[in-house]
C-alpha positions, 0 to 999 in steps of 0.5 A: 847298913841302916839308912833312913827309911830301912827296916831294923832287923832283928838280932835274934830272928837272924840267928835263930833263923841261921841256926835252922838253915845256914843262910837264911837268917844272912838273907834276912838281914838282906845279905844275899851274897854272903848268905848263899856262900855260908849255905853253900859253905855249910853244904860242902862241910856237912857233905864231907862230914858225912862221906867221912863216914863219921858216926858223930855227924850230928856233932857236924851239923851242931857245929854248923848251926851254931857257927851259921848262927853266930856269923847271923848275930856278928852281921846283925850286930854290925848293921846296928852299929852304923 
């Protein structure tokens, strides 16, 4: 939420930021809660991904970014709009 005298963020930062480590980009946007859940979140799926024995994880962790990224944009989008 912007009030008066917050700094705006960025609607891109975030997203890139997320795509590179689910939850930094959340955290960022000052969202700690929901940015150690979606990196804890992220950790559970890739490690089942791997013990899987999938040999199409990168598949996984493309997936994760993007879907980390997107959660980042959608949150940065909100803060905007109120």
């Amino acid at each position: 939420m912007i009030t008066e005298g917050s700094v705006m963020k960025s609607t891109v930062v975030a997203p890139l930021l997320n795509a590179v480590l689910p939850g930094a980009g959340l955290w960022y946007l000052g969202e700690t809660k929901i940015a150690v859940a979606n990196f804890l979140l992220a950790c559970i799926v890739t490690a089942v991904a791997a013990l899987s024995g999938s040999e199409h994880i990168h598949w996984f962790l493309l997936a994760v970014g993007a879907g980390s990224a997107g959660w980042a944009h959608a949150v940065a989008r909100s803060m905007l709009d109120t």
